[in-house]
C-alpha positions in Angstrom: 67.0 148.8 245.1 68.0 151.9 247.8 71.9 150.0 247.8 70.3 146.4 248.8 71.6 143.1 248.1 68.6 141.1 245.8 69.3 137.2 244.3 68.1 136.7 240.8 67.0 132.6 240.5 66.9 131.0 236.9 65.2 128.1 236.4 64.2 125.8 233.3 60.7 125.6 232.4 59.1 122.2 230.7 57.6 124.9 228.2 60.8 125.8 227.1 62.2 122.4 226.3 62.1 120.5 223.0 60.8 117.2 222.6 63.5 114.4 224.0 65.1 112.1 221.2 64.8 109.5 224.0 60.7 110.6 224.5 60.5 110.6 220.3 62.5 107.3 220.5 59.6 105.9 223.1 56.6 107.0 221.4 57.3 105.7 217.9 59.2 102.6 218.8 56.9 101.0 221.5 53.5 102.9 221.2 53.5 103.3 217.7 55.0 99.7 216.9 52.1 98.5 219.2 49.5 99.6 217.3 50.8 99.1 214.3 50.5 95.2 215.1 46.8 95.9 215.9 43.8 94.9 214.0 42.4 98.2 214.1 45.3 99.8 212.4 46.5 97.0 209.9 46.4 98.6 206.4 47.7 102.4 208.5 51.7 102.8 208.1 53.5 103.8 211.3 53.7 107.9 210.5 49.7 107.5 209.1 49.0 106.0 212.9 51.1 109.2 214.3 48.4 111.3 211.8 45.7 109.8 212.8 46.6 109.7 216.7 47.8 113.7 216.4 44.2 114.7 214.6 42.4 112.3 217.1 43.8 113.8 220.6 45.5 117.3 219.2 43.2 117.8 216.2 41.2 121.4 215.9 38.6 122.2 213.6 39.6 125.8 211.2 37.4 127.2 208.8 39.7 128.1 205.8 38.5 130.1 202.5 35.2 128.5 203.5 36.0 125.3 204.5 36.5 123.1 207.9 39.5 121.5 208.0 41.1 119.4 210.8 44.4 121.0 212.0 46.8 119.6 214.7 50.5 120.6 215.6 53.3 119.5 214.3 56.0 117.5 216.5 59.0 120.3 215.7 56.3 122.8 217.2 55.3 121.1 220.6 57.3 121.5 223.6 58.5 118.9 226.4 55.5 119.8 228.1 52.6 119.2 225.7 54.6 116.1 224.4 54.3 114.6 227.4 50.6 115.3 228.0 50.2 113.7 223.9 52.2 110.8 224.7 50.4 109.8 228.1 47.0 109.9 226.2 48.3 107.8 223.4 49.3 105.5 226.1 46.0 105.0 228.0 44.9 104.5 224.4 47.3 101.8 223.6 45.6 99.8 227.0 42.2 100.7 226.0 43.3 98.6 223.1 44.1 95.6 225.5 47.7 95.9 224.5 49.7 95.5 227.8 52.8 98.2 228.4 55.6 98.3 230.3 57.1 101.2 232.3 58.9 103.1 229.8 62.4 103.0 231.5 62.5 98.9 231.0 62.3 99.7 227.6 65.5 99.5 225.7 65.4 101.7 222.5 68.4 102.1 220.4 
């Protein structure tokens, strides 16, 4: 740099960060708890719901030794970013239901 003076900035990308506890917390206590008392998803257990939501909005078709299956990520292997784009689709689906939500900081999950 011909003896000049340069600043190097750092900064955290949502990319790069895991998946809350708080965000995990959130989405299976409220969203999925919601639906679970739905009609539509009576006979579905709470992590069958999270299946079916994750194929649903995540899910991609893979042809595999000659047949299509559905593939979708798995929670360890999204970041904060993704989650958050997941978890705001699930809850416009939760209102298309007619089941009414909160803003998720009035929520208190332990």
């Amino acid at each position: 740099m011909n003896n000049k003076r340069g600043y190097l900035v750092f900064s955290e990308e949502s990319e790069d960060n895991p998946v809350s506890e708080g965000s995990r917390a959130y989405y299976f206590k409220v969203l999925i708890g919601a639906l679970d008392k739905h009609s539509d998803f009576y006979a579905m257990s709470p992590i069958e719901i999270h299946h079916e939501l994750m194929r649903f909005f995540n899910g991609t078709w893979k042809l595999t030794d000659g047949l299509w299956q559905i593939w979708y990520p798995s929670l360890s292997n999204m970041n904060a970013k993704d989650w958050a784009e997941y978890v705001q689709k699930v809850e416009y689906f939760v209102e298309s239901k007619g089941i009414q939500l909160k803003p998720a900081n009035t929520y208190l999950i332990r």
